[in-house]
C-alpha positions in Angstrom: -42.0 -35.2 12.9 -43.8 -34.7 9.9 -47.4 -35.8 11.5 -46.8 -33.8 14.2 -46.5 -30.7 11.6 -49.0 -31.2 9.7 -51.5 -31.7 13.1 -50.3 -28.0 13.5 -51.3 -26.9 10.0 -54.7 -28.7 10.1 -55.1 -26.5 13.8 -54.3 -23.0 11.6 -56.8 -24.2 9.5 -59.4 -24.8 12.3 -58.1 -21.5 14.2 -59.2 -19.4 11.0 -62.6 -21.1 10.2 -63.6 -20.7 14.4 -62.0 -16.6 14.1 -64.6 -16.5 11.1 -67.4 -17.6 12.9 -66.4 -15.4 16.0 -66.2 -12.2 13.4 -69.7 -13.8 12.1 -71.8 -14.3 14.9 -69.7 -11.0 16.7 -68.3 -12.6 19.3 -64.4 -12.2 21.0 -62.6 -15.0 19.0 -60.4 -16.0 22.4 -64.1 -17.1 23.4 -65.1 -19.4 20.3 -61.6 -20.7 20.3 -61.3 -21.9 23.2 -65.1 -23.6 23.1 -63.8 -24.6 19.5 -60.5 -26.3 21.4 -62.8 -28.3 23.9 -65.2 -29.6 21.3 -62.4 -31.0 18.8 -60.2 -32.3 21.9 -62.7 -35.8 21.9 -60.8 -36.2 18.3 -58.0 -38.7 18.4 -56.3 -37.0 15.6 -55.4 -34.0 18.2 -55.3 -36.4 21.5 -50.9 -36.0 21.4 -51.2 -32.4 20.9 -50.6 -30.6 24.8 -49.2 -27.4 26.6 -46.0 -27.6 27.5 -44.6 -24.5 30.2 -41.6 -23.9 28.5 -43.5 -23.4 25.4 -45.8 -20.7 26.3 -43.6 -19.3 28.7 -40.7 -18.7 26.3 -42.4 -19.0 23.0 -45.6 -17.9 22.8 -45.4 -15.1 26.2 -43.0 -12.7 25.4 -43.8 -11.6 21.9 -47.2 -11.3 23.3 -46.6 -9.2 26.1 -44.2 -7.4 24.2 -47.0 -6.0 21.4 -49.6 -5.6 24.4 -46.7 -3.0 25.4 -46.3 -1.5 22.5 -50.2 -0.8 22.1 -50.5 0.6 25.6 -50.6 4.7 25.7 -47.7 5.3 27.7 -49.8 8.7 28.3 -52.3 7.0 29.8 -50.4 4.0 31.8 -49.0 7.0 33.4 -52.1 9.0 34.3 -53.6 5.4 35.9 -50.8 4.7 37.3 -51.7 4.7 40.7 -54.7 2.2 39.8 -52.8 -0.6 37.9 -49.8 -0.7 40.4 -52.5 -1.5 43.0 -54.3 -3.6 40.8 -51.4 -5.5 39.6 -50.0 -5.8 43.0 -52.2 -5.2 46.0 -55.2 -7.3 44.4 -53.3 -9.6 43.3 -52.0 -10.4 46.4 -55.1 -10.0 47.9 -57.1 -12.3 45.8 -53.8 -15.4 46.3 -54.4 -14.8 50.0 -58.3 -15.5 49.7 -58.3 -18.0 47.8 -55.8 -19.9 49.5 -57.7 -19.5 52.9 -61.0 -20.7 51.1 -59.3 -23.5 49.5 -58.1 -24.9 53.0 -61.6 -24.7 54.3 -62.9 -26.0 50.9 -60.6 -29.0 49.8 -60.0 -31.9 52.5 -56.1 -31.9 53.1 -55.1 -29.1 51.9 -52.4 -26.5 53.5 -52.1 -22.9 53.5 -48.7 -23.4 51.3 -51.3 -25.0 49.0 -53.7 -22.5 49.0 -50.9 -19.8 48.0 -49.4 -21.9 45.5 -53.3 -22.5 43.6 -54.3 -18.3 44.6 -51.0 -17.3 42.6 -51.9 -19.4 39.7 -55.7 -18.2 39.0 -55.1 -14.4 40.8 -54.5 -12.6 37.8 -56.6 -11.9 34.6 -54.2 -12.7 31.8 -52.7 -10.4 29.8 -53.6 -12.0 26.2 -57.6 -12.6 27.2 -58.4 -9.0 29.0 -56.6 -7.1 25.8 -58.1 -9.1 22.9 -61.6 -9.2 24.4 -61.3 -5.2 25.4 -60.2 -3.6 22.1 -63.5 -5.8 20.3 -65.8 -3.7 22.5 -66.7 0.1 22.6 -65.3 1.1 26.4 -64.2 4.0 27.6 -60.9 4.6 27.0 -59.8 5.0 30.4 -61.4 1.6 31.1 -58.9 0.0 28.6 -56.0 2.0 29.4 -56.9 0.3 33.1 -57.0 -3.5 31.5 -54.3 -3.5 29.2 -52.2 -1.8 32.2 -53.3 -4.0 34.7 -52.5 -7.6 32.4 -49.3 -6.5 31.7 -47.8 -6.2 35.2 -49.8 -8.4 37.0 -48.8 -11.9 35.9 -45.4 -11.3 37.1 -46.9 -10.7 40.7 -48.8 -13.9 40.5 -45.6 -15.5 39.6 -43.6 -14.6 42.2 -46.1 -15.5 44.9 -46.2 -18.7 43.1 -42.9 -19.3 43.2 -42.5 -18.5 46.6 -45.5 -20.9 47.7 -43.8 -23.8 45.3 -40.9 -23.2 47.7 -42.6 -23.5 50.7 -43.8 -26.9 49.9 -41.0 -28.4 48.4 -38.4 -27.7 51.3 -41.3 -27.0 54.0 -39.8 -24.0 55.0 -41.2 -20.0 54.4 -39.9 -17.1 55.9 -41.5 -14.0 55.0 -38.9 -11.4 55.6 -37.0 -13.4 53.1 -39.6 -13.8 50.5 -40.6 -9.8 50.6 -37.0 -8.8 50.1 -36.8 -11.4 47.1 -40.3 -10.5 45.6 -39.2 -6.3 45.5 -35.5 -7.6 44.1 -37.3 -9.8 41.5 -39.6 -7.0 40.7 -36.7 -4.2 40.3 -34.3 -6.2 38.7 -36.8 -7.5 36.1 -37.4 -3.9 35.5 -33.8 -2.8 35.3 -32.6 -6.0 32.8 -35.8 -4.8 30.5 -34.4 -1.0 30.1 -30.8 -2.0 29.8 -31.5 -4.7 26.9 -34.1 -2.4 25.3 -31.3 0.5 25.0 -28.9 -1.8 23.2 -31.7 -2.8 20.9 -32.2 1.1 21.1 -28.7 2.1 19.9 -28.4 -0.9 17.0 -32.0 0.5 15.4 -30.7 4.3 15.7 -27.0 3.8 14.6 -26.2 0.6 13.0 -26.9 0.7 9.2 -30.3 -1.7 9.3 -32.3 -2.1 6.2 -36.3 -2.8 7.1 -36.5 -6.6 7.3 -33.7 -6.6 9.9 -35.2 -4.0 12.1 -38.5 -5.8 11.6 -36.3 -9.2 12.7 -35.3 -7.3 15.4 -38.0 -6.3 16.9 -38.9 -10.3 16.9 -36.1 -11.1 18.5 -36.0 -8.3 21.6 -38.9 -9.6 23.8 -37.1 -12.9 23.6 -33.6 -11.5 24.9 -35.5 -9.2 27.4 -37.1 -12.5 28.8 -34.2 -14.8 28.7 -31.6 -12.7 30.1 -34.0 -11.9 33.1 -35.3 -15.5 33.6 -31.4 -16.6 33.6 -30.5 -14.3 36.4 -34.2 -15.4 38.1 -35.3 -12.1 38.2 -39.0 -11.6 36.2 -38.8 -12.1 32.8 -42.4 -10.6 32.5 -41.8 -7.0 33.8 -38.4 -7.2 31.8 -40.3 -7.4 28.1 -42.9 -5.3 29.4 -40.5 -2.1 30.5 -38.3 -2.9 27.8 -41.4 -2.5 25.7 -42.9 0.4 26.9 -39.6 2.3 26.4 -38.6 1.1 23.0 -42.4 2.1 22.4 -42.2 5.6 23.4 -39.1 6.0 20.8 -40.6 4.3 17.8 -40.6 7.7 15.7 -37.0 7.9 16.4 -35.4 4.3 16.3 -37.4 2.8 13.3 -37.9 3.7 9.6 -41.3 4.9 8.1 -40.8 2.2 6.0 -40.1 -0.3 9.1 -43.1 1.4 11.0 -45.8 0.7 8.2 -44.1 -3.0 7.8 -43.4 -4.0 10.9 -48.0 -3.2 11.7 -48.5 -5.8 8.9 -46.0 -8.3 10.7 -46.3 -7.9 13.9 -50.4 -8.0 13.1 -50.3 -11.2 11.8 -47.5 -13.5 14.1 -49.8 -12.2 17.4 -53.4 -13.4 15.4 -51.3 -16.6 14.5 -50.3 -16.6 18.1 -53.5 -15.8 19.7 -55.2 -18.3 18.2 -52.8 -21.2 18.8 -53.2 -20.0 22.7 -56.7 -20.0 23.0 -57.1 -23.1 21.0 -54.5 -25.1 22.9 -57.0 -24.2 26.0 -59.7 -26.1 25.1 -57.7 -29.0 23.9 -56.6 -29.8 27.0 -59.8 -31.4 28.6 -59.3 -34.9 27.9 -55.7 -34.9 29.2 -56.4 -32.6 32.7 -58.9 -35.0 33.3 -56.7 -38.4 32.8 -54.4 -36.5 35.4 -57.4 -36.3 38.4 -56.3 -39.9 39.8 -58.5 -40.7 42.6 -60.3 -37.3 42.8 -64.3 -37.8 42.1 -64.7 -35.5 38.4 -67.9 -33.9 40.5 -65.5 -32.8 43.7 -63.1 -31.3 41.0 -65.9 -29.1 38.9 -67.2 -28.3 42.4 -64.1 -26.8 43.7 -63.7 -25.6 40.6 -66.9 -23.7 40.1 -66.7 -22.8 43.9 -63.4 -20.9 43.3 -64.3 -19.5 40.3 -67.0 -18.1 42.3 -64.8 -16.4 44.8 -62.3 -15.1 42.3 -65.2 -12.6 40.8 -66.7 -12.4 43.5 -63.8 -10.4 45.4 -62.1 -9.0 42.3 -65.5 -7.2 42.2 -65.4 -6.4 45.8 -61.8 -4.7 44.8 -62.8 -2.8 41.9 -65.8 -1.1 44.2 -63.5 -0.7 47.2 -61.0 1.0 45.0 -64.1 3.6 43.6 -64.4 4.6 47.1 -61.0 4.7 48.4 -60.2 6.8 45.7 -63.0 9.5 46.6 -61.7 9.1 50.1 -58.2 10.0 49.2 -59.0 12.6 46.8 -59.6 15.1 50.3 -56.0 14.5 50.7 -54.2 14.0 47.2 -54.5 14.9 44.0 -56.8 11.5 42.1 -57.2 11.3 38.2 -61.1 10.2 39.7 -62.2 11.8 42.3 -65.6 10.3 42.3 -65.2 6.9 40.0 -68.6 5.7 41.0 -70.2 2.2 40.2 -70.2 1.4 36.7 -66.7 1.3 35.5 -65.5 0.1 38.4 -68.0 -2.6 38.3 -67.1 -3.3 34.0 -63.3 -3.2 35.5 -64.2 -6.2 38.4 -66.3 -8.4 35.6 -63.7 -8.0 33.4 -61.1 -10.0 34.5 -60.7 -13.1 32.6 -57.9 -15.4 32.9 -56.2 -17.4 30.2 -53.4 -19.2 29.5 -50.6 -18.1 31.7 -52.2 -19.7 34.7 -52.5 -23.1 33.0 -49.0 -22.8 31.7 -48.1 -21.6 35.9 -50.4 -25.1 36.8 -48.7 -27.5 34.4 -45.1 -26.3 35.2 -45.8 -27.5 39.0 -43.0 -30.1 39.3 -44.4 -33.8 39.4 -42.3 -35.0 41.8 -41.1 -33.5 45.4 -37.7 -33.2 46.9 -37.8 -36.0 48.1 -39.9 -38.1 45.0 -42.6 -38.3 46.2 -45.7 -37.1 44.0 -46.5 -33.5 44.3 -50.0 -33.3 46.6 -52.8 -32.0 44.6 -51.1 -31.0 41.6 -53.8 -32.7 39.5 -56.8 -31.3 41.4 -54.7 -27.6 40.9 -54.5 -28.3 37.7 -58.0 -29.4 37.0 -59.5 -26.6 39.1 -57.3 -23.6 36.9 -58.6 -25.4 33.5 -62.3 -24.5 35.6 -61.5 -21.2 36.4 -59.6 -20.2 33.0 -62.8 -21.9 31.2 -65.7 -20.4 33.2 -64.1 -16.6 33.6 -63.5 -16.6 29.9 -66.6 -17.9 28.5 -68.8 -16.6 31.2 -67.4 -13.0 31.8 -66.3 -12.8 28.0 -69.8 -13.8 26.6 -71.6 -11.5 29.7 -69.6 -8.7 28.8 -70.8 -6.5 26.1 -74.4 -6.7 27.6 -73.6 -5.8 30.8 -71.4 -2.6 29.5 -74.4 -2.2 27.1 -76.7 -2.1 30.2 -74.7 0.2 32.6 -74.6 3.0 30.2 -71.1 4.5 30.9 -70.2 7.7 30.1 -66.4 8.9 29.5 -65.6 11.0 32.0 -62.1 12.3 30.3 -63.5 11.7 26.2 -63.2 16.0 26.0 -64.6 15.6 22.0 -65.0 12.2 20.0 -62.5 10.4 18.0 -64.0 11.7 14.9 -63.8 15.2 16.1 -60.1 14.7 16.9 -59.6 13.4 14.0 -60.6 16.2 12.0 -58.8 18.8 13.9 -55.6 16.8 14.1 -55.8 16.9 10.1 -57.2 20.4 10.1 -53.9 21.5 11.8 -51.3 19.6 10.0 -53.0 21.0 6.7 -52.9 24.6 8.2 -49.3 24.3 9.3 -48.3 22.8 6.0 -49.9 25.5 4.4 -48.2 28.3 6.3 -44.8 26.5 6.3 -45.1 26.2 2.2 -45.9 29.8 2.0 -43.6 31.0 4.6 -40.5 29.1 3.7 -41.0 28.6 -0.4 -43.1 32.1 -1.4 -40.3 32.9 -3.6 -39.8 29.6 -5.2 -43.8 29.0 -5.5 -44.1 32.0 -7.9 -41.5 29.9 -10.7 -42.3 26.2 -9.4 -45.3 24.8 -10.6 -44.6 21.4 -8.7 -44.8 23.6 -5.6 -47.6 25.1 -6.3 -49.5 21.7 -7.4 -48.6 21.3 -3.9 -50.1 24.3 -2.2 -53.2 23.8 -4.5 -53.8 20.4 -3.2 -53.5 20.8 0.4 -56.0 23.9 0.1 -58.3 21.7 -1.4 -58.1 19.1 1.6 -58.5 21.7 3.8 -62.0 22.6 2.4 -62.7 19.2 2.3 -62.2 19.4 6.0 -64.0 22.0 6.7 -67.1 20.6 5.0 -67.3 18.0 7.5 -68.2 19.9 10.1 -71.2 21.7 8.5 -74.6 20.5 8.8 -75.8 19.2 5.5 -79.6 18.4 5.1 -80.5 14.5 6.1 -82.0 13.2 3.1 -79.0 14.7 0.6 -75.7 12.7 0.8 -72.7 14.1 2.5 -70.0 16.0 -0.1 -67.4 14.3 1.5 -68.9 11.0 1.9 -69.8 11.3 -2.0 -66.0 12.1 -2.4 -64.5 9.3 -1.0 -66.9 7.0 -2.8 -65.6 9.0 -6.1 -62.1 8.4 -4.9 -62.8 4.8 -4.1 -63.8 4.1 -7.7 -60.6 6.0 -9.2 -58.7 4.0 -7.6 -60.0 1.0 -8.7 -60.0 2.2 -12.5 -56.2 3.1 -11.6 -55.6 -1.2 -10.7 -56.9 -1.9 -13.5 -54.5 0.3 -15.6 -51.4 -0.7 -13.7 -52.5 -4.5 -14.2 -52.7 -3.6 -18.4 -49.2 -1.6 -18.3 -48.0 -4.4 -16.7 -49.0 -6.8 -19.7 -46.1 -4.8 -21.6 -43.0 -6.1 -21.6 -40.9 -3.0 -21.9 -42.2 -2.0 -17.9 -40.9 -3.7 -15.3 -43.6 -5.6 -12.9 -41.4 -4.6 -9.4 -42.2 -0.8 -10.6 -45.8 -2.0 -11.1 -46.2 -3.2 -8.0 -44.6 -0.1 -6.1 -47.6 2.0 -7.3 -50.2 -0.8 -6.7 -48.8 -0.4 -3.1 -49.3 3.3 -3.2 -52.9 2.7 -4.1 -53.5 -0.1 -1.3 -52.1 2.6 0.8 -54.8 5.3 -0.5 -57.5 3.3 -0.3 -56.9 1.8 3.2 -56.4 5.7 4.3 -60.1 6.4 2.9 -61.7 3.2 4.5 -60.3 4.4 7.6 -62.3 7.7 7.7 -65.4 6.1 5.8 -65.7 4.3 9.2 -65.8 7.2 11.5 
């Protein structure tokens, strides 16, 4: 017990020195990891250490899906809609079907029930892989409003078909009426569980009497419930956390505390790195052992097939994504499109970027070992092997590829009306004019005897100019006043640690007081290095 802890610790360890080369050589971490995973896998120390299902299904999925939710615009999911329903569904399906009619022609032996069973394992990109990669690089935001939508709904397609194929073979039966009724009840249901276990976390955040750390718990513990309860009732335990998510998302102002809202970030920030790494890492260290498990298979048939498949998988996902550009400017004679006229290059970033990760290996490895009637499963080792291919050469070719090829293409976003910066500074601009007016407005009589409120009005007048500075053009070779400002503020800040740190030396002032306004400082100065990177 103990050794197999501290083999756990030692992989933290490893996780965080590979995420610091990734962050020093700028490259996705998922990517180094996993390479990181496959080159320390020849170590005996790690040899015992493997994936099981139930661990990323129930463990290490839901919380994961359940922050991808809660980082999805729920403004944009809904204006792409139309796009990652298809995407998630139709192409999905689409790319199972291929893949299962290639593999028949492709691998001696093997049946169409086969062929569904491996297509519903490497179909989708994965959720964690996409999103991870994605928010490292500078994309359009519609492009990563279509990936993060996408990974979240599209795993529990994949699952289903695979379900439905693992079916087929083990009682040689497959009626198709039966399974489409099933796969819309899964897919409802899943939904429905998700928004009826999210409002009773709902109504315990807004009317129980919760203190921060148990709403934070809370929120730990929901994707879990949202899962189970789903899974028990075999309905999808995917689309449960992820519409639970979404709503509980959209009512985060409402159901949690400031306090539990600038927390919970810091939390939630650092199980899903911890998590993340483990996931990518535990990729990679599964080599030695998928490989043990090939049996009479010839290693070079397996990486064949593999790299064969692999092939096919981008091959038509890109097909899709191009297809779907010009459907959509078909259509748009007809209906109302977000895109009338996509074109090539986002659709073409969109096909290329569809890695896949962990969630099919976790789909390969729960493939039972034994049939109905106990016999070995056919060709669950080749399945197997081939995913660990497809999972290692999408993510490490695609993921590495990536930022040249959007680099190369140029895109332009279409809906980006002004930059982030220039949002930024009207969105301040307006809550400092309407503070303003509602000071004045509300408090002009109590202004004229208050000097608090004044202070006040002073201060956020101030701002304001500060503001407005920023959008005048200053001469190149003279430093920006508001740049020089927050470097000014930077350094008062730190003169104001160093005071708090020599108050605290004296014993009549309490150090939990002391640290309240260190806090408030850290807060500050994380608000200026915000805008200093704008």
């Amino acid at each position: 017990m103990h050794d197999q802890f501290i083999e756990y610790v030692y992989l933290l360890l490893i996780i965080l020195a590979l995420v610091m080369v990734a962050n020093k050589l700028r490259l996705a971490y998922p990517i180094v990891l996993v390479l990181g995973g496959l080159a320390i896998s020849f170590l005996s120390v790690f040899s015992n250490v493997t994936v099981h299902p139930d661990l990323i299904f129930f463990i290490f999925l839901p919380p994961l899906l359940y922050e991808s939710a809660w980082q999805v615009s729920w403004k944009e999911f809904w204006r792409w809609r139309r796009v990652i329903m298809s995407f998630a569904f139709l192409v999905v399906i689409i790319n199972a079907g291929v893949i299962a009619v290639f593999s028949v022609i492709l691998i001696p032996g093997f049946t169409l029930a086969h062929g569904f069973l491996l297509g519903g394992i490497v179909s989708p990109p994965d959720a964690i892989s996409s999103s991870t990669i994605m928010r490292r690089l500078k994309v359009p935001k519609s492009l990563l409003s279509l990936g993060e939508g996408e990974s979240l709904l599209n795993d529990a397609s994949s699952l289903i078909i695979f379900r439905f194929a693992l079916l087929a073979i083990l009682t040689g039966q497959f009626h198709f009426q039966e399974a489409a009724t099933s796969f819309f009840l899964v897919v409802f249901m899943g939904v429905i569980i998700g928004l009826l276990v999210g409002l009773v976390f709902y109504g315990i955040h807004r009317w129980l009497p919760t203190t921060p750390s148990i709403e934070i718990v809370l929120t730990l513990i929901t994707p879990y419930c949202m899962y189970y309860f789903a899974e028990y009732f075999h309905f999808s335990g995917v689309l449960a956390v992820v519409s639970g998510g979404l709503f509980l998302s959209s009512r985060r102002q409402r159901m949690l505390s400031y306090a539990s809202r600038i927390q919970g970030i810091n939390v939630w920030g650092s199980v899903v790195f911890v998590m993340n790494g483990l996931v990518f890492l535990l990729i990679g260290l599964q080599l030695p052992f998928i490989v043990e498990q090939l049996g009479e298979t010839k290693l070079s048939e397996a990486i064949g097939y593999g790299l064969a498949i692999s092939f096919v998988l981008i091959v038509v996902r890109l097909l899709c994504a191009l297809g779907a550009s010009g459907f959509s400017h078909l259509v748009s004679r007809y209906i109302t499109v977000v895109d009338a006229n996509p074109g090539w290059r986002l659709p073409f970033i969109f096909g290329w970027a569809g890695m896949r990760g962990v969630v099919s290996l976790a789909a390969a490895l729960s493939i039972p070992l034994l049939t109905n009637e106990g016999q070995p499963f056919p060709y669950r080792n080749l399945i197997l092997f081939v995913t660990f291919i497809v999972i290692l050469i999408t993510l490490v070719l695609q993921g590495l590829t990536l930022p040249w090829l959007i680099n190369k293409v140029h895109m332009v976003d279409k809906f980006a009306t002004m930059s982030e910066h220039e949002q930024e500074i009207l969105i301040q601009k307006k809550i400092l004019q309407y503070s303003i007016q509602h000071l004045e407005k509300k408090y002009e009589e109590d202004g004229a005897q208050n000097k608090q409120l004044n202070d006040l009005l002073e201060k956020l007048r101030i701002e304001l100019r500060l503001f407005n500075q920023t959008l005048e053009e200053t001469d190149e070779t003279q430093e920006h006043p508001y740049k020089n400002y927050q470097y000014v503020y930077l350094q008062l800040l730190e003169h104001q640690r160093d005071l708090l740190n020599k108050i605290n030396l004296k014993a009549e002032f309490d150090e939990e007081l002391v640290r309240k306004y260190h806090s408030l400082i850290d807060i500050e100065e994380f608000k200026v290095r915000e805008k200093m990177l704008e």
